[in-house]
Each structure stands twice: as structure tokens, then as C-alpha cells.
C-alpha positions in Angstrom: 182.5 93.9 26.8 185.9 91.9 27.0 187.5 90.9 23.7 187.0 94.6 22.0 188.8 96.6 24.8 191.4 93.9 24.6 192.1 94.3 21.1 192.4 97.9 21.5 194.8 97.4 24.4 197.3 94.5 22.7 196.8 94.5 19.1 196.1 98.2 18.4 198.2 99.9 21.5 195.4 102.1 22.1 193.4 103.0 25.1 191.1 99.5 26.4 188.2 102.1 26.8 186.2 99.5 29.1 183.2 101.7 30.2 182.5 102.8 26.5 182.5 98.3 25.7 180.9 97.8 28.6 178.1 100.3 27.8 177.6 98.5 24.6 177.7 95.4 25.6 174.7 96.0 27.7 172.7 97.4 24.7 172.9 95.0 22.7 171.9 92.1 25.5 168.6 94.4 25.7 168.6 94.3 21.9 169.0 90.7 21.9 166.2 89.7 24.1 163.7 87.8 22.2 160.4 88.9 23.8 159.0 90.2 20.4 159.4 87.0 19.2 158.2 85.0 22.1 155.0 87.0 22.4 154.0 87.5 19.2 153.8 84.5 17.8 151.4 82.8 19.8 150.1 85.9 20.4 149.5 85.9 16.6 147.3 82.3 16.6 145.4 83.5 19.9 144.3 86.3 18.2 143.3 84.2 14.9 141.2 81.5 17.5 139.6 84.7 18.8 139.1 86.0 15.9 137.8 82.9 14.4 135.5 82.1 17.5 133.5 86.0 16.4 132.2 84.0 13.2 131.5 81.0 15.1 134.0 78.6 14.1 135.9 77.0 17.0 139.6 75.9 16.5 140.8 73.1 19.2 144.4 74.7 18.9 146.5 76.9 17.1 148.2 73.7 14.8 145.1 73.1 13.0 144.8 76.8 12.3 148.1 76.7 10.4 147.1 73.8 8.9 143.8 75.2 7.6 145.6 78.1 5.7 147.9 75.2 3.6 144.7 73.7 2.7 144.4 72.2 -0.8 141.6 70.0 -0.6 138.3 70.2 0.5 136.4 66.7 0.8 132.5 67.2 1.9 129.8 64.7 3.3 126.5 65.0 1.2 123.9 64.7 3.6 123.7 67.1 6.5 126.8 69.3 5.3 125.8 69.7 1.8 122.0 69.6 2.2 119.9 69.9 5.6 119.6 66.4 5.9 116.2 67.0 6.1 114.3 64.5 4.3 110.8 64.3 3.1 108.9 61.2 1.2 108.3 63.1 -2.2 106.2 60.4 -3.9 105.8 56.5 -3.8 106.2 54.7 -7.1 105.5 51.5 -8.9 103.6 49.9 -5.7 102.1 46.9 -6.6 100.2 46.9 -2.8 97.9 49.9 -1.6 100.6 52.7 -1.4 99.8 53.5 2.5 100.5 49.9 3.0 103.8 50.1 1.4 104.7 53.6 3.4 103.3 51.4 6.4 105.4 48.5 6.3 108.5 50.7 5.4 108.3 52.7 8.5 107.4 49.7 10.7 111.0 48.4 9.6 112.9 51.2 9.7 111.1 52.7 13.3 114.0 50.6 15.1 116.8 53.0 13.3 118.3 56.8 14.0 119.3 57.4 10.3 117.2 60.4 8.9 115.8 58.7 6.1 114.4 56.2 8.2 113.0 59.5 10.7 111.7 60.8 7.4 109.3 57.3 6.7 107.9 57.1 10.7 106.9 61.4 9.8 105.3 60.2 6.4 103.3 57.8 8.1 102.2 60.2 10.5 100.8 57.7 12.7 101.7 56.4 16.5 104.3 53.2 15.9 103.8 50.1 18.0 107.1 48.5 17.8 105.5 45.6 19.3 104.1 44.5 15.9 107.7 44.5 14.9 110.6 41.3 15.6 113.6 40.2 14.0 114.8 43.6 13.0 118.2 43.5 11.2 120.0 47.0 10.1 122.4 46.6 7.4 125.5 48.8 7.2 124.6 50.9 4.0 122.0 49.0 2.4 118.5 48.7 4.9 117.1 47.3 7.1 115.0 44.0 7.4 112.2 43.0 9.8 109.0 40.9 10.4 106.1 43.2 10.5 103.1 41.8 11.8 104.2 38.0 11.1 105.2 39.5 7.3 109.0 39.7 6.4 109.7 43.5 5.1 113.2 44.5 3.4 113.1 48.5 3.0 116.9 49.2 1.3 118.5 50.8 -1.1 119.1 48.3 -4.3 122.2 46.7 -2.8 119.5 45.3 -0.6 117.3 44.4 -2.8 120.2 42.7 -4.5 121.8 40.7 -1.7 118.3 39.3 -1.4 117.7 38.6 -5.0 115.1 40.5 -5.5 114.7 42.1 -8.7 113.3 46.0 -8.3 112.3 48.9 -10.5 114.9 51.8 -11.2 113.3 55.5 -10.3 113.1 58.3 -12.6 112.8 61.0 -10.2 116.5 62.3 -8.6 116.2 61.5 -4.6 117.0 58.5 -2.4 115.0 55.8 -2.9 113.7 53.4 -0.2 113.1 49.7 -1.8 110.6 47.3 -0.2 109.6 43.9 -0.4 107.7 42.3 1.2 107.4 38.0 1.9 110.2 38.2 -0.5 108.8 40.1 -3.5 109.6 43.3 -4.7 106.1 45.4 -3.3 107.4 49.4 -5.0 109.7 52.1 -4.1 109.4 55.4 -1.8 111.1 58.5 -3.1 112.2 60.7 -0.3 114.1 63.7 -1.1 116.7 66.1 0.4 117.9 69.5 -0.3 120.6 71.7 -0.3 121.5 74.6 2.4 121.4 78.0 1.0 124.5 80.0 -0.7 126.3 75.8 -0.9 127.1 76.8 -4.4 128.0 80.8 -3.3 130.4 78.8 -0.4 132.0 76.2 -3.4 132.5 79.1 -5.6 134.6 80.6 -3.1 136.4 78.1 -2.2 137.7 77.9 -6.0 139.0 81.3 -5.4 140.8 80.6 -2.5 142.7 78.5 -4.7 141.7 74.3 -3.8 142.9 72.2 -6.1 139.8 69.6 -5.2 136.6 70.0 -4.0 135.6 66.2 -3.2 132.3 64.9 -2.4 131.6 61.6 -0.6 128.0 60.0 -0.2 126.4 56.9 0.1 123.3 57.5 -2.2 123.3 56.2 -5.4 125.8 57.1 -8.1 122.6 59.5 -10.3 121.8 61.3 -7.2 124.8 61.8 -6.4 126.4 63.1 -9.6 123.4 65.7 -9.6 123.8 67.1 -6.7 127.8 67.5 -7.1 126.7 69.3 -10.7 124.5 71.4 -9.2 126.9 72.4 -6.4 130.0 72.3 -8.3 132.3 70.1 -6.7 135.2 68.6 -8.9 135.4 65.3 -8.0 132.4 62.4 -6.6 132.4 59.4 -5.0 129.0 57.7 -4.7 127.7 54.5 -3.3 130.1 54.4 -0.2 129.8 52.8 2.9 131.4 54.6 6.2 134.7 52.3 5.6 135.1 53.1 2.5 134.7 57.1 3.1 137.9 56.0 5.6 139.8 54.9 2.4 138.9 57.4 -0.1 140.3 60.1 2.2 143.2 57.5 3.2 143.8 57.4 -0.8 144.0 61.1 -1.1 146.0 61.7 1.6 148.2 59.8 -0.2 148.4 61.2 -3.6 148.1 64.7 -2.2 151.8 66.8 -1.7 152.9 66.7 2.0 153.1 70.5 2.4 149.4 70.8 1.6 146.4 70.1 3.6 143.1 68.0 3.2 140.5 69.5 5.1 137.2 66.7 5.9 133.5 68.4 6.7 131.4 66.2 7.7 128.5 65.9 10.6 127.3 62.4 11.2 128.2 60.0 14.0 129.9 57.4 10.8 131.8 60.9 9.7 133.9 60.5 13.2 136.8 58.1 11.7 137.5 60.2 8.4 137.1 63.6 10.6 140.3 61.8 12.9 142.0 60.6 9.9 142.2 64.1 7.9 144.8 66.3 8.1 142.0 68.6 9.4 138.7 67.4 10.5 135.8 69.9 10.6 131.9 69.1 11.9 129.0 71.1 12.1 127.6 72.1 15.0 124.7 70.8 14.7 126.1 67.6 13.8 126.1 64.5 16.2 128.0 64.3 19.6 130.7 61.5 18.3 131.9 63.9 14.8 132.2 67.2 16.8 134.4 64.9 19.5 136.4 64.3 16.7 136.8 67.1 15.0 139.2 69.6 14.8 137.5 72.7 14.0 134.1 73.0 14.3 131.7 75.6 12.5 128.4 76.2 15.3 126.6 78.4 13.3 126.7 74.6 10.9 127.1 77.7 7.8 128.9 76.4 4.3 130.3 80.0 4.1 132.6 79.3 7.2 134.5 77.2 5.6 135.9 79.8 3.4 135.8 82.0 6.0 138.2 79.9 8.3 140.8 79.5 5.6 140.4 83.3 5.2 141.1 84.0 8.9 143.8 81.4 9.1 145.6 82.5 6.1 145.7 86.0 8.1 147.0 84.3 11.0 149.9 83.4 9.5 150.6 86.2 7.0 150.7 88.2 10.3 153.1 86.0 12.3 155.7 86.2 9.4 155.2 89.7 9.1 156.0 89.8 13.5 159.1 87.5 12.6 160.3 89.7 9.6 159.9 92.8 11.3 161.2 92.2 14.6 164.3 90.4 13.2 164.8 93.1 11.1 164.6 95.7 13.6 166.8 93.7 16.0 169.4 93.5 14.0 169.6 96.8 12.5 169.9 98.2 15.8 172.6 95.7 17.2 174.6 96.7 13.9 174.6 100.5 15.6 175.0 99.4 18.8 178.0 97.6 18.5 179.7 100.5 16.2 178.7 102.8 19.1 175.4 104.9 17.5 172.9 103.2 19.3 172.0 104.3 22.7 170.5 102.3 25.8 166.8 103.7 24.7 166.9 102.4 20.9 168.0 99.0 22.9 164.9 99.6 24.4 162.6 100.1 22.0 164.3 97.4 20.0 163.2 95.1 23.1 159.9 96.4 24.1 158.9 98.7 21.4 159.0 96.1 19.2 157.3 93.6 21.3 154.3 95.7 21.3 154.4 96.7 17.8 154.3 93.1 16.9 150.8 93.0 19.9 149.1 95.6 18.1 150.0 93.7 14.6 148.3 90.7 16.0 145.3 92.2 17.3 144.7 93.3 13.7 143.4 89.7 13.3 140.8 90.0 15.2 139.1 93.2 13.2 138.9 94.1 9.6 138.2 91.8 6.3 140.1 88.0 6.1 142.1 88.1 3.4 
């Protein structure tokens, strides 16, 4: 408005023409405005929340959608996000006491504990527990439990139980999780209980490949056989068996590590001891039918508890995004072809306009895109 006219009028000895500047001054502030910009990219990640929330996956703010489209790395709890976490006794080996003895004692000690497999031993038993009969219970961290049953000492474990009482015990041949016991200190059989896997968990892996991850990990604290059959069945890359809840902590503290900052490790898990790795990952996701403590923690959470929304969020969030660059691109683009005019004098006050507005709800009706149509 000022320094143009006053070229004009000292340098060039021509007329200042201050109406004409002053005209075009004006049109390019309205060209200048960011409102395209400052709508449309939040805009943008309200629409891919919405969008998301219509599959039934619920993102706790827009960050951890933009970190779910970098995502790399997928890491995966067995039980309950892999399989149902429904578990059945399948058969009860090498007893050496009447086997509804054995399934007796075992669910006598575990009746005191919340973990499924120790649910899936009380069902077995199918009989009314009187925890009365039962005193000194003790519940070890990722091994079992031991009690006094009825004056009788009962360990029901896995074998590092069974081990850190000395007790020598019989492998199984069948693929499950097995339940030790021993009873007044001698090793009394095993209970097989099995588990299985949700539907379409391979269909959901396979996808995932596509999407490009670089790692599809798999955490569990069965044994190392069970473990490694499930992961081949399902297809994951990499497994890590045996593992206590700290030790999940550090195996996704150790990836974190290795991983390149720019990309993102994404944790799904959906048990109450999944909680500190769900916090620690760059993005922590929990089924929704998962316990109270891991969907606190989470970031995203999928309530339909579905496999396939896992691919299905990267899908949506990697739309989010694409379409907030493309708002960016375009408006800037726009913006500052039309303040080239406007200062040389071509553009008039209603392409300022629709370089302001316009534009600003182009880049609206770009964003609400997200919320129809296939994630790609």
C-alpha cells in the first residue's frame, strides 16, 4: 500500500497511483489469511477420529492417529488378543493319583486367582468350591500358585514352578498350556488346557504385511513350543516366549530402541499386566473387551476387540494424513498463485476471496472425505 506508490513517485517520476496500491494491498491481506490452513488441519484428524470411531476403534487424540500411520512394528499379546483367551482343560496326563483328584486339587489352589487359566480349572471341576478347605495360598508371578488343600500342600505351575521347588515333572506332547501339580511335594501329573485363536488372526497378519510392517512381534508367557506354534500358524515374524510382565516391559523397551525414530511401534494387548508396555509404546492399543487397567492405558482402543481393526486403523490414519498434506499443498498453492496476480494487479477482491474462503471449504469438503469411502 505504501512503498509501491512511493517508488513510482521518487524513483520512477511517475504518478504514486495510491487507490490502485491501496486496492491491492487489501487483496492480498484477504489472500493472506490463513483460515484454510487453520481449519483444515484439525479438521482433517476430527474427521479421521470420526471416521475411525464408525469401525469401532476409538482414538484418545489426534497425535496417536499420526503416529499410527508411521507405524512399523506391530508387537501382539498371545492370549486374549491373539486367541479368545478362552480356555478349556483338553485332557489330563501322566497322573499318578485318580485324575478327578488331580483336576480337584488343581482348582482348589488356583480358585483364589483371576487369571483365566486358573477360571478354566474351577469350570473343569464343575463343582461348588469351599475356599475354606483352602490356607496358605501363595500366587507366583508367572509360574503358579501354591496352597494347602485340605491339610495337603498342592503346587499347580507351569515347570518354572515345578523347578523352583525341585520337583522333577513330565514334558507334554500335546501343544497347549500345561498346569503342573504336586502334591506333599511329589510331582502328582499334568492338566492340559487349551486356547484358540480368534477368527480371520491370520487374514488380519496377512494384512498387516501389506501395509508394509517391518515386524510383527509376539510376546507370551507360555512355554517356548506353544508359543512358537501358535506364532507359525499365525504368521508373526518374530517370538518371545516364557516372559514374565517385566520382562514384556523390556522387550518392547529393547525395540523401541533398535527401531528408527521416525517410525512407530504399535503394542495390542488386553490384560490388566499388558497396562505398563501399553504406556511404554509409542502407541498402546487394548481391546475392548480387555480389562479396566489396559484400556486406562491405552491409546487407541478397538471395542468391537476385532484383529482386522488393526489394519483398519492404520488404513484410516494413513488417510488422515495423506489428506491434511493434500489441504496444506493445495491451499498454499492456491494462496500464493493468487497473491502473485494480486500484487501485479490481475487479481480482483473476489479471487481474494475465494482464495480465503473458497479454499477454506474446499479443504472442509476434502476432509470430510475421510469419513466415507475405502481407507487406503
Amino acid at each position: 500500500a505504501v512503498l509501491p506508490p512511493l517508488v513510482r513517485m521518487f524513483a520512477m517520476g511517475a504518478a504514486p497511483q495510491w487507490n490502485d496500491w491501496i486496492y491491492r494491498a487489501l487483496t492480498f491481506l484477504v489472500i493472506s489469511c490463513p483460515c484454510a490452513l487453520v481449519i483444515s488441519i484439525p479438521l482433517s484428524f476430527f474427521a479421521g477420529i470420526g471416521g475411525a470411531s464408525h469401525e469401532g476403534i476409538l482414538v484418545k487424540g489426534s497425535n496417536y492417529l499420526e503416529a499410527l500411520s508411521k507405524t512399523k512394528y506391530v508387537v501382539f499379546d498371545k492370549t486374549g488378543t491373539l486367541t479368545k483367551g478362552v480356555f478349556e482343560v483338553a485332557g489330563i496326563h501322566d497322573a499318578v493319583i485318580p485324575e478327578d483328584k488331580l483336576l480337584e486339587y488343581a482348582a482348589y489352589a488356583e480358585s483364589f486367582s483371576s487369571h483365566p487359566i486358573s477360571r478354566s480349572l474351577c469350570k473343569a471341576y464343575g463343582k461348588e468350591i469351599d475356599q475354606t478347605r483352602v490356607s496358605d495360598v501363595n500366587e507366583i508371578s508367572g509360574e503358579g500358585v501354591t496352597a494347602v488343600v485340605d491339610g495337603t500342600s498342592v503346587a499347580a505351575g507351569n515347570i518354572k514352578l515345578m523347578k523352583r521347588l525341585g520337583i522333577e515333572c513330565k514334558e507334554c506332547g500335546s501343544v497347549g498350556t500345561v498346569v503342573h501339580v504336586a502334591v506333599n511335594g511329589s510331582y502328582a501329573g499334568h492338566i492340559l488346557i487349551s486356547d484358540q485363536l480368534k477368527p480371520h488372526t491370520k487374514q488380519a497378519l496377512e494384512e498387516l504385511k501389506k501395509l508394509g510392517m517391518k515386524k510383527l512381534v509376539m510376546l507370551t508367557g507360555d512355554a517356548k513350543r506353544v508359543a512358537e506354534s501358535v506364532a507359525k500358524e499365525v504368521g508373526v515374524t518374530d517370538v518371545y516366549s516364557e516372559l514374565l510382565p517385566a520382562d514384556k516391559v523390556s522387550k518392547v523397551e529393547e525395540l523401541l530402541e533398535k527401531k528408527p525414530a521416525k517410525e512407530k511401534l504399535v503394542f495390542v494387548g488386553d490384560g490388566i499386566n499388558d497396562a505398563p508396555v501399553l504406556a511404554g509404546a509409542d502407541v498402546g492399543a487394548a481391546m475392548g473387551s480387555g480389562a479396566d487397567a489396559a484400556i486406562e492405558a491405552a491409546d487407541v482402543v478397538f471395542m468391537n476387540s476385532r484383529l482386522s481393526a488393526i489394519p483398519e486403523s492404520i488404513k484410516i490414519a494413513r488417510k488422515t494424513k495423506a489428506v491434511a498434506m493434500q489441504n496444506v499443498i493445495g491451499a498454499l498453492i492456491i494462496k500464493a498463485l493468487v497473491m502473485v496476480l494480486g500484487f501485479v494487479g490481475i487479481a480482483s477482491m473476489w479471487m481474494a476471496v475465494f482464495a480465503d474462503s473458497g479454499v477454506a471449504m474446499i479443504c472442509v469438503l476434502n476432509s470430510v472425505r475421510i469419513l466415507f469411502g475405502k481407507k487406503e
